[in-house]
DRENDO-1510 file (C-alpha; in Angstrom, 1 decimal, always signed):
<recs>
REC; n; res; u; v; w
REC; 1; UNK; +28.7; -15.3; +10.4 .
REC; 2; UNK; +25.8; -15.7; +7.4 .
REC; 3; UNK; +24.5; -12.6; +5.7 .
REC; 4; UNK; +22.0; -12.6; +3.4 .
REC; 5; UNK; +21.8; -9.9; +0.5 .
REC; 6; UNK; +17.8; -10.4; -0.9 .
REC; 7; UNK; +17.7; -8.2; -4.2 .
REC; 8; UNK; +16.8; -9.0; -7.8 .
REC; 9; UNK; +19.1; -6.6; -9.1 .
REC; 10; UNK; +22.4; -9.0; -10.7 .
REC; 11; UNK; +24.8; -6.0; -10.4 .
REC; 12; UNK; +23.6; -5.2; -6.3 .
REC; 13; UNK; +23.7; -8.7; -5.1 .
REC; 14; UNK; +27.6; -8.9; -6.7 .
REC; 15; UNK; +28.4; -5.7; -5.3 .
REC; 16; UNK; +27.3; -6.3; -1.8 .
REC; 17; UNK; +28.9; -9.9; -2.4 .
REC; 18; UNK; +31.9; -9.1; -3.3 .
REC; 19; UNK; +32.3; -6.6; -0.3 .
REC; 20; UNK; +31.0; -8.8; +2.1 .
REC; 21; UNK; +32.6; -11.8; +1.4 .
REC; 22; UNK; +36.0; -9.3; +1.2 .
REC; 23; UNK; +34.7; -8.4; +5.4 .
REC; 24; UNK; +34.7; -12.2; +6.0 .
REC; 25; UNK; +31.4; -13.1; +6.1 .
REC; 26; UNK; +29.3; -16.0; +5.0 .
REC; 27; UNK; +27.3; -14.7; +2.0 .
REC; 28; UNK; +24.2; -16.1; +0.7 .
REC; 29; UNK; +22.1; -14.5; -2.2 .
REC; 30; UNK; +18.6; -14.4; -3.2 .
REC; 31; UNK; +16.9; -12.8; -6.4 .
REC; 32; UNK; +13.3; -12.4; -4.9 .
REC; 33; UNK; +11.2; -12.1; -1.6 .
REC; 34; UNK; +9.9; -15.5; -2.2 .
REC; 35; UNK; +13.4; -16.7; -2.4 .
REC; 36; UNK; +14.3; -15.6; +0.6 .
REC; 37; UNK; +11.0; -16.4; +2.7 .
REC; 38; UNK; +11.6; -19.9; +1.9 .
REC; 39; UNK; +15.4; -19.3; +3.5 .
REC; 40; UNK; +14.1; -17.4; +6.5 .
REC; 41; UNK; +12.0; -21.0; +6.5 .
REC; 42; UNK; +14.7; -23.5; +7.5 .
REC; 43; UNK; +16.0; -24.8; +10.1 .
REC; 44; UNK; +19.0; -22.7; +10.1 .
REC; 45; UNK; +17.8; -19.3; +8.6 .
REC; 46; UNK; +20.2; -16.3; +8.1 .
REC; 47; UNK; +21.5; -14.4; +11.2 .
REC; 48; UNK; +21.8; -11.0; +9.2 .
REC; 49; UNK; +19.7; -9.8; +6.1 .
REC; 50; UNK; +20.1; -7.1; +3.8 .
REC; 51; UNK; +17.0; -6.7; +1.9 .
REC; 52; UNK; +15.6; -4.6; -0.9 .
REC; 53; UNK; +12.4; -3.2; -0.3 .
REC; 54; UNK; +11.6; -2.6; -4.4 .
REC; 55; UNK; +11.0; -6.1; -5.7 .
REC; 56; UNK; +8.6; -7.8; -8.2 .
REC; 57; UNK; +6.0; -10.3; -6.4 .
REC; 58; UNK; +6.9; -10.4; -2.7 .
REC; 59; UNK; +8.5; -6.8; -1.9 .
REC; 60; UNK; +11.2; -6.4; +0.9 .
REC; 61; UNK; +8.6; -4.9; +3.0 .
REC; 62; UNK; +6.4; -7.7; +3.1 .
REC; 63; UNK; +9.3; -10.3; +3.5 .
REC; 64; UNK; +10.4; -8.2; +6.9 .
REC; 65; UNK; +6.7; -8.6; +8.0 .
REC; 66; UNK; +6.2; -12.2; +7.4 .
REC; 67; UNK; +9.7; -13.0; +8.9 .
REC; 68; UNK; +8.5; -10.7; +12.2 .
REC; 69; UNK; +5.6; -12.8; +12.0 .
REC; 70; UNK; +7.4; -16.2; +12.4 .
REC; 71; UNK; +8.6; -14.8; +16.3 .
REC; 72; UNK; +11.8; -17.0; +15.9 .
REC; 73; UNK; +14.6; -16.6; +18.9 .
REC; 74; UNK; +16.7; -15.4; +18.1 .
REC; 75; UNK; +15.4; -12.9; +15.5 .
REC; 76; UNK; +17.1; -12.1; +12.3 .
REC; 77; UNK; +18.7; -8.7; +12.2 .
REC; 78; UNK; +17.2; -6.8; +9.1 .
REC; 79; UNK; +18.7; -4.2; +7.4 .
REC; 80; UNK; +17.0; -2.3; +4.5 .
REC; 81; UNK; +19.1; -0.8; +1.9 .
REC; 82; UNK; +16.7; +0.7; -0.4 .
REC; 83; UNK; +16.2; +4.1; -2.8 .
REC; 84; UNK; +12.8; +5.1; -0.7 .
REC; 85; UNK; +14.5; +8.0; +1.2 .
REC; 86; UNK; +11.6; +9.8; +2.5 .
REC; 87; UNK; +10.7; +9.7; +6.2 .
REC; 88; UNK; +7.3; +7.9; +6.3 .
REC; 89; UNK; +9.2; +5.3; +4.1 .
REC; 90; UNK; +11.8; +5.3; +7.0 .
REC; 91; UNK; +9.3; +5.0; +9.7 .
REC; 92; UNK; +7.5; +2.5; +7.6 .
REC; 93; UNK; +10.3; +0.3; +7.0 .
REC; 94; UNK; +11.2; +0.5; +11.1 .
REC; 95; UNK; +7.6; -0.6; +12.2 .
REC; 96; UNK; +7.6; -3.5; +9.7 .
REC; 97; UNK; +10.5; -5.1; +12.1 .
REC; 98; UNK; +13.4; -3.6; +10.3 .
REC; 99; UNK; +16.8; -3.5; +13.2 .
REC; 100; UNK; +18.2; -0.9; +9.9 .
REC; 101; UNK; +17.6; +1.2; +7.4 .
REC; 102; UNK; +20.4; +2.4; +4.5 .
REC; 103; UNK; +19.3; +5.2; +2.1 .
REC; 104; UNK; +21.0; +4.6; -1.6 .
REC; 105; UNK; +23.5; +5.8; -2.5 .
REC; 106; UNK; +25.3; +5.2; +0.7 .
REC; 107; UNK; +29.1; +4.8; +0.9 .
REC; 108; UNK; +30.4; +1.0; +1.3 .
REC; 109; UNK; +32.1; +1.6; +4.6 .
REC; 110; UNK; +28.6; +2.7; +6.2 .
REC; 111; UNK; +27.6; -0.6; +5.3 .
REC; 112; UNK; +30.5; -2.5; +7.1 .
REC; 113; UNK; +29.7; -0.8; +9.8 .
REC; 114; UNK; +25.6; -1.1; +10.1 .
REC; 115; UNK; +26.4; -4.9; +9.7 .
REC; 116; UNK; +28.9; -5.2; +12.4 .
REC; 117; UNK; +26.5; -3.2; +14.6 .
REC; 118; UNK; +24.2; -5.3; +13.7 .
REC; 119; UNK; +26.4; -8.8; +14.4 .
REC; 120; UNK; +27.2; -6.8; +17.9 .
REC; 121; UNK; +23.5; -6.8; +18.5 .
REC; 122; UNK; +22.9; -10.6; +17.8 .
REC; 123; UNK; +26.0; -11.2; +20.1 .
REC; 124; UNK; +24.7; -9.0; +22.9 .
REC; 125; UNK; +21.0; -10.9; +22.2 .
REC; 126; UNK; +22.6; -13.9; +22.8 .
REC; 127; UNK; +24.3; -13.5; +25.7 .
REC; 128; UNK; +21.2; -12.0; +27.4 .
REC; 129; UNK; +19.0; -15.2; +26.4 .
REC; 130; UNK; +21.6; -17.4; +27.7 .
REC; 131; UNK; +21.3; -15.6; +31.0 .
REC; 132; UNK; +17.9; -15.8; +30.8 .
REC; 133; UNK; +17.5; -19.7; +30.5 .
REC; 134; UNK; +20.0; -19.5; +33.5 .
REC; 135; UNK; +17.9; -17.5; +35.6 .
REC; 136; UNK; +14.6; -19.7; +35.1 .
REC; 137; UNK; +17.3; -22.9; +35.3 .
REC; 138; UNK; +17.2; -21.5; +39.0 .
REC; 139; UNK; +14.2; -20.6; +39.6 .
REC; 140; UNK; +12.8; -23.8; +39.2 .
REC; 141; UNK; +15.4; -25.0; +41.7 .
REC; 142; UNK; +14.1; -23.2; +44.2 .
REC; 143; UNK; +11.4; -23.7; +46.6 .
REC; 144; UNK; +10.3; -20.9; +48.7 .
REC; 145; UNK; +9.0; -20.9; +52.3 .
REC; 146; UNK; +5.7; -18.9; +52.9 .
REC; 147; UNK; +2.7; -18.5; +54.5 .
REC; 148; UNK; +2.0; -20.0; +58.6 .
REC; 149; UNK; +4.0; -22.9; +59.5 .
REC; 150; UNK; +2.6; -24.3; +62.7 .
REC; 151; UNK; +5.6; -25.4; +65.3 .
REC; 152; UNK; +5.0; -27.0; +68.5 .
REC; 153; UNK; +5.8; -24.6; +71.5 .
REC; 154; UNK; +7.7; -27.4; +73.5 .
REC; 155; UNK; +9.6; -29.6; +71.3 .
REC; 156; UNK; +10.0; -27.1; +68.2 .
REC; 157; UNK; +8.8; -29.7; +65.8 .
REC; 158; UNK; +6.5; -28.1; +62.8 .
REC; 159; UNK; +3.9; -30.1; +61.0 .
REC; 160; UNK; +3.8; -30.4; +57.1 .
REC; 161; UNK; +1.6; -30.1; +54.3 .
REC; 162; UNK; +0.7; -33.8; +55.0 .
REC; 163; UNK; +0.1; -32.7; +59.1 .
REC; 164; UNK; +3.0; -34.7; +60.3 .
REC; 165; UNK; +5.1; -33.3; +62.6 .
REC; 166; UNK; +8.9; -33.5; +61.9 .
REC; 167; UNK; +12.2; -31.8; +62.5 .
REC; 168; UNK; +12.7; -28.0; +61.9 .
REC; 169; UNK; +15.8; -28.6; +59.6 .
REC; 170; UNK; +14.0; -31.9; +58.2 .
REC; 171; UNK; +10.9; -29.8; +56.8 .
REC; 172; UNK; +13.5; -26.8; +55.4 .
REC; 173; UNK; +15.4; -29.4; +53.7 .
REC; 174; UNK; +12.9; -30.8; +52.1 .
REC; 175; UNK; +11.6; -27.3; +51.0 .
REC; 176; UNK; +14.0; -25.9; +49.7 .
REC; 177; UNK; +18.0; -26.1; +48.6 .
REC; 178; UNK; +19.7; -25.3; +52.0 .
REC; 179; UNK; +21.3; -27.7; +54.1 .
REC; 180; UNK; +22.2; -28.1; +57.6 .
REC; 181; UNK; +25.3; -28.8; +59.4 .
REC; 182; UNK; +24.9; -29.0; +63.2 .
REC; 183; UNK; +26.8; -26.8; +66.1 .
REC; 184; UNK; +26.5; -25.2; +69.3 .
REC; 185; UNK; +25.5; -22.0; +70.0 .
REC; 186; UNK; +27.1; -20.4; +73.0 .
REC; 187; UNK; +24.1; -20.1; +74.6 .
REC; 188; UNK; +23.5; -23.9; +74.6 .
REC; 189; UNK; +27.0; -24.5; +75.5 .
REC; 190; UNK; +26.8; -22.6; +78.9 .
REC; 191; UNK; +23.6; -24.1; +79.5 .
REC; 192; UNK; +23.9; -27.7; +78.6 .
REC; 193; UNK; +26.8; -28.9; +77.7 .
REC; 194; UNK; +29.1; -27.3; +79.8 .
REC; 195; UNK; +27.2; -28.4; +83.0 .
REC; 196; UNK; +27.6; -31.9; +81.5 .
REC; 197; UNK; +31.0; -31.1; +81.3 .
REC; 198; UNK; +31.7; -30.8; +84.6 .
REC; 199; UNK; +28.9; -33.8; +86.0 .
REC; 200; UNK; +31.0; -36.2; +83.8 .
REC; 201; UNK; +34.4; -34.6; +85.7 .
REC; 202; UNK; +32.9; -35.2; +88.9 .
REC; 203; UNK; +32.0; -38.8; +88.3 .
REC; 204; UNK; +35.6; -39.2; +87.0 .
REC; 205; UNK; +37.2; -37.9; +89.5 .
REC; 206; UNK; +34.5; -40.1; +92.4 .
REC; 207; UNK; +35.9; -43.3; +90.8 .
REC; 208; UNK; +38.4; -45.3; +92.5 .
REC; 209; UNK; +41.7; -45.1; +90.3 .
REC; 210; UNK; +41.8; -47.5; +87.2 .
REC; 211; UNK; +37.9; -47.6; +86.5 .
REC; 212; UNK; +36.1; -46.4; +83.4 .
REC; 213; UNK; +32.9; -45.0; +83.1 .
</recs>
């Protein structure tokens, strides 16, 4: 699991280094916004960032809005850990696109644990855009039924799109993933087949011994 720790304080980046890497993760560092929007960039940008919003040239602020802008899937999860405590810098930081927000000083268990939220988040994300894909996966397999579908009165046949007439089950098959296997309803079997039943009996048992029918 990457995290990425943008700061261009030395000392801050080493700190959250050292404790991340301690946690197991994937660390990678950079020393400016314009660092890390060339990161956020790649191919294969950062799951996680921590980012400081108090920086020379591109601030931390700016960097969250640009990497908003982007509209990647799946989104990086930003987390600011920052001095600017008060509550429109809060609620400022949120509406840039920010999943976090740490107020300095903060304790360095608090921050183990806004990351693995955070890594629980990108899991859950995941999972739920995998299930999506699935769910259009099958949509396009099916084909619905709808609207009139004319069907002859005597012979049950119903004519297509093309107005050729055709098999019940031949014109659901072709419109849409079910299939048929054929039977006998009881219905049919007291009317048809079982007074065929009994004609063929009769003829058998008409026949001189040792014929076939």
């Amino acid at each position: 699991m990457r995290v990425l720790i943008v700061d261009d304080e030395p000392i801050v980046r080493r700190l959250h280094e050292a404790s991340l890497t301690g946690w197991g993760y994937q660390v990678t560092s950079a020393s400016s916004g314009e660092q890390a929007w060339e990161l956020f960039q790649n191919d294969d940008p950062p799951a996680l960032a921590i980012l400081d919003w108090t920086m020379p040239g591109m601030d931390g602020l700016e960097l969250c809005t640009r990497v908003r802008a982007l509209g990647r899937e799946p989104k990086p999860y930003l987390i600011f850990v920052t001095a600017k405590a008060r509550t429109q810098d809060i609620v400022t930081g949120l509406g840039a696109g920010a999943d976090d927000y740490i107020v300095k000083p903060f304790e360095r268990e608090e921050l183990r644990a806004r990351v693995q939220v955070g890594f629980r988040m990108l899991a859950l994300q995941a999972a739920l855009a995998d299930r999506v894909r699935e769910l259009e996966e099958a949509l396009t397999r099916v084909k619905q039924l709808q609207g009139l579908l004319p069907i002859c009165s005597y012979c049950k046949k119903v004519r297509d799109d093309r107005n050729y007439w055709q098999q019940v089950e031949t014109y659901i098959e072709g419109h849409s993933d079910a299939q048929f296997t054929h039977g006998i309803c009881p219905e049919c079997r007291e009317k048809y087949v079982e007074p065929e039943l009994e004609r063929l009996r009769r003829i058998r048992e008409a026949r001189p011994p040792g014929t076939q029918l």
